[in-house]
C-alpha positions in Angstrom: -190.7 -54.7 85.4 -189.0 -52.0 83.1 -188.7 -51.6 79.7 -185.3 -52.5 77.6 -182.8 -49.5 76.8 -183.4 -51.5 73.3 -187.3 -50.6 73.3 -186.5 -46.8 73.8 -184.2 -46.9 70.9 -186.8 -48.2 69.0 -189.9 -46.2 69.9 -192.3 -44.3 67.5 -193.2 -42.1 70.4 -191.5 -41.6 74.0 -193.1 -39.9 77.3 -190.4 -39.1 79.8 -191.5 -37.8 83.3 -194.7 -36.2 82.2 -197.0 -34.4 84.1 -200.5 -33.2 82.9 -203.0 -30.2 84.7 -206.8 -30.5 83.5 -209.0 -27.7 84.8 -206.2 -26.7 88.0 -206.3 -30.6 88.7 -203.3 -32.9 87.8 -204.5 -35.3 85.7 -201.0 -37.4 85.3 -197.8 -37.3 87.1 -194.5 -38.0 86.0 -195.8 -40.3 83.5 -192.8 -42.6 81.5 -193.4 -45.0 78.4 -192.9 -45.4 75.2 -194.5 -47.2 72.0 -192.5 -49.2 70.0 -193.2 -48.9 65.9 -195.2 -51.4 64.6 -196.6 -52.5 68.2 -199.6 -52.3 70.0 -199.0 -50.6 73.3 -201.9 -50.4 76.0 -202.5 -47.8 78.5 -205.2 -49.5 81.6 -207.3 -48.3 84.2 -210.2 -47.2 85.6 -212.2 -44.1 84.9 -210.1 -40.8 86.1 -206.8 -42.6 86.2 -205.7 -40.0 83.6 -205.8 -42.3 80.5 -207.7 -39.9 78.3 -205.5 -36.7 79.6 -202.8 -38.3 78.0 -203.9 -39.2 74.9 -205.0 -35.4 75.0 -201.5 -34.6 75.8 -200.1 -36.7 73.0 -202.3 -35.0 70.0 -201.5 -31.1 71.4 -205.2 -30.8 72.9 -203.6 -30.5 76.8 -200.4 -28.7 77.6 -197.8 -31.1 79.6 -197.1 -29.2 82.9 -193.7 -30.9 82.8 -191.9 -33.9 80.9 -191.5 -34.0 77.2 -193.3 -36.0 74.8 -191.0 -37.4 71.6 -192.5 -38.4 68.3 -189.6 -40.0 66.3 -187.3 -38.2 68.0 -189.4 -34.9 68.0 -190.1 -32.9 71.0 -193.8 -32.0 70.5 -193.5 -29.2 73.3 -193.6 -26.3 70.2 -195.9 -28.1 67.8 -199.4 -27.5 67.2 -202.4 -29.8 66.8 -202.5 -29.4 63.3 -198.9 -30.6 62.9 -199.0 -33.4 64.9 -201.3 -34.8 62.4 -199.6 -34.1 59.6 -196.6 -35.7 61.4 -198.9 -39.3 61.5 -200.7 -38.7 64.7 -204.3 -39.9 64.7 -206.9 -40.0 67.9 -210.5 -42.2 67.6 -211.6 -39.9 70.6 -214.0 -42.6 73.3 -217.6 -42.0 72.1 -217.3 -42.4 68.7 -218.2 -38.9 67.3 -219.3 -39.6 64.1 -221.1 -37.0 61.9 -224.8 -38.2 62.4 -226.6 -36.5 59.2 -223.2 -37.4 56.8 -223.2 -40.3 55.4 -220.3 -43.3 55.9 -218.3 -42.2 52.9 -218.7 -38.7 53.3 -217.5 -38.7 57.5 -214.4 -41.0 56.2 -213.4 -38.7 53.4 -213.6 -36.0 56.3 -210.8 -38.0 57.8 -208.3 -37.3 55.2 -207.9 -33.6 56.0 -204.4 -33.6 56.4 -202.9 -32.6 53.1 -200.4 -36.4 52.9 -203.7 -37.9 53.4 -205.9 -35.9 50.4 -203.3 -36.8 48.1 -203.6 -40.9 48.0 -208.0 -40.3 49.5 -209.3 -42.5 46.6 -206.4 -45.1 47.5 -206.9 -45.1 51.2 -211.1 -45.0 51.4 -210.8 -48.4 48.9 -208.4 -49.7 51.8 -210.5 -48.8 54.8 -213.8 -50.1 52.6 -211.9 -54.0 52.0 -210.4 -53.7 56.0 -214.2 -53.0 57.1 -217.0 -54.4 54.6 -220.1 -53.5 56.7 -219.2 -49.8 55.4 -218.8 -50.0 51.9 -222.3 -52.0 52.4 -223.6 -48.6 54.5 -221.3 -46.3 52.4 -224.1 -44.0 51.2 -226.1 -44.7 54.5 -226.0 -42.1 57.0 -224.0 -42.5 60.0 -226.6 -42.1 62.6 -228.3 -45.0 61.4 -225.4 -47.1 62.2 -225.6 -49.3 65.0 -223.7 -48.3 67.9 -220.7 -51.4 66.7 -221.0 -50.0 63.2 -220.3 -46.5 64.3 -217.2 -47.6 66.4 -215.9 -49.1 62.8 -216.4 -46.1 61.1 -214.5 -43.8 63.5 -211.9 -46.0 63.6 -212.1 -46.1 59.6 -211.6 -42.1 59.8 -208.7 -42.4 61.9 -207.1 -44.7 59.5 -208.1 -42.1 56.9 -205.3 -39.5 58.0 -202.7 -42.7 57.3 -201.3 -42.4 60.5 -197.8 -43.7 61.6 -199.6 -43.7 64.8 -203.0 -44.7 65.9 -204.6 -43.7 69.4 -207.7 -45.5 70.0 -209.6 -44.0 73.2 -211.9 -47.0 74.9 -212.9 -48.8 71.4 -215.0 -51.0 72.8 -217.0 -48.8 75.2 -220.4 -49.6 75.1 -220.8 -52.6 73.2 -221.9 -55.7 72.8 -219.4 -59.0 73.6 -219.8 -59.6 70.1 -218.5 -56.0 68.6 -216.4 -56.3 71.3 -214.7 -59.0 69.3 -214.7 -57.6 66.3 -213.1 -54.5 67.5 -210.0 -56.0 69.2 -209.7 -58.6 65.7 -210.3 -55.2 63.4 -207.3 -53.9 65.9 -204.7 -56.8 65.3 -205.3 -56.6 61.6 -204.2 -53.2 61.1 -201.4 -53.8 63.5 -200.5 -56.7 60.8 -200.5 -54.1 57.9 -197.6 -52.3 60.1 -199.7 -49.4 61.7 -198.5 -48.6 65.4 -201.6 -48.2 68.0 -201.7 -46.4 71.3 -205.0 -48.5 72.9 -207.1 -46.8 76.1 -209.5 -49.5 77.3 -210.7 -50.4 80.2 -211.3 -53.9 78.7 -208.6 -55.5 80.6 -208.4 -59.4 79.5 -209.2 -58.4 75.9 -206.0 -55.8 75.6 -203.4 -57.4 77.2 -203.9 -60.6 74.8 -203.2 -57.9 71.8 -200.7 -56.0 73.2 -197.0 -55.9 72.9 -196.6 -53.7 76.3 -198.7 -52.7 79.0 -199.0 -50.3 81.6 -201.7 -50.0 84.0 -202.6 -46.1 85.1 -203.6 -45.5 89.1 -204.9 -42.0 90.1 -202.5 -40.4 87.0 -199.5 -42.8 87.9 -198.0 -46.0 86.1 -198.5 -48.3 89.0 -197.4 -51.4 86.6 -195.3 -52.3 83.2 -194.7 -55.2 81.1 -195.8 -57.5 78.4 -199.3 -58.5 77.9 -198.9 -61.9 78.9 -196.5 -61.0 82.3 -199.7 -58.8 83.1 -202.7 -61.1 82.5 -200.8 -63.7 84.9 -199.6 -60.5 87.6 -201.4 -61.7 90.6 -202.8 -57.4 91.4 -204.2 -57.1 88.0 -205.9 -60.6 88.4 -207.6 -59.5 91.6 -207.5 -56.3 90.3 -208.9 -56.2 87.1 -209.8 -59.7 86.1 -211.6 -60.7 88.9 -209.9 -63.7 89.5 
């Protein structure tokens, strides 16, 4: 399965042949996708198939050995960190890492640092407080308090703070309960609704591929598979695979 030469035209961001080195070790080899605007694109695997590399790769944190990564039509190769987020890119790194001894408000207004985002902060923390009530319950609470569901929402929260034209989420659901599980992957199709394009990392199999748009499962740092959601969840490797079926 392969993607469209119509996809490509249309894609918010475009990896072509990439390779990735973490520590002396290649994390990712001659890595090619591409996520379309407005979509929810998935990258799946198990731990070390080089998932989180890439996201790394994506936001400026890890240098690409080779390959170029395009942002609407930008090569990233010369841009810095800081940049990229002021260009629309926004990472909810796995684990959460909320501010324990901030409160709610004060670790979302910390995601608006980018100077686009501090302009419209009033407008976009009454957003993120209608999109996820349980916070503008806990607004004043501090965030270590939070259960471990709650936290999830509020990282996710700060990464919608920065008004991204692209969201990377990194394992969402790691760690919780079926039930926050749920609510994670409903919390995600709603802001794909309000237009916001997401780059999801889970290991969650059966839950992403019934959100996403594309696929593409990760082996040892290689994409093994591609295609829609649906053409993966009935792909008779990922059943045995992945789904246990």
């Amino acid at each position: 399965m392969s993607e469209s030469n119509e996809s490509r035209a249309d894609s918010l961001l475009q990896l072509n042949g990439v390779s990735i080195f973490y520590d002396r070790i290649q994390a990712a080899w001659d890595v090619t996708f591409s996520v379309r605007e407005g979509s929810v694109t998935a990258l799946l695997g198990s731990n070390g198939a080089g998932k989180s590399a890439i996201m790394k790769a994506i936001t400026g944190i890890l240098p690409v050995g080779k390959g170029t990564i395009m942002f609407e039509g930008l090569d990233m190769e010369s841009i810095s960190p800081h940049r990229r987020v002021e260009l629309g890119i926004s990472l909810v790194p796995e684990g959460r890492k909320v501010f324990p001894e901030l409160s709610v408000q004060e670790n979302l207004e910390l995601g608006a640092y980018c100077s686009r985002a501090r302009r419209t902060l009033k407008a976009t923390l009454k957003e993120i407080l209608e999109i996820f009530p349980v916070l503008a319950e806990r607004r004043r609470q501090m965030a270590g308090s939070l259960s471990g569901g709650e936290q999830q929402m509020l990282a996710i929260g700060r990464g919608l703070m920065a008004r991204p034209r692209l969201l990377m989420l990194d394992e969402p659901s790691l760690g919780l309960a079926p039930v926050m599980v749920q609510r994670v992957f409903e919390v995600i199709e709603r802001i794909r609704a309000q237009g916001v394009t997401i780059l999801l990392v889970e290991q969650n199999v059966r839950h992403t591929l019934r959100v996403a748009e594309m696929a593409y499962i990760l082996e040892t740092g290689r994409v093994t598979l591609q295609g829609s959601g649906e053409e993966l969840l009935n792909n008779p490797h990922v059943k045995k695979a992945y789904l246990g079926l």
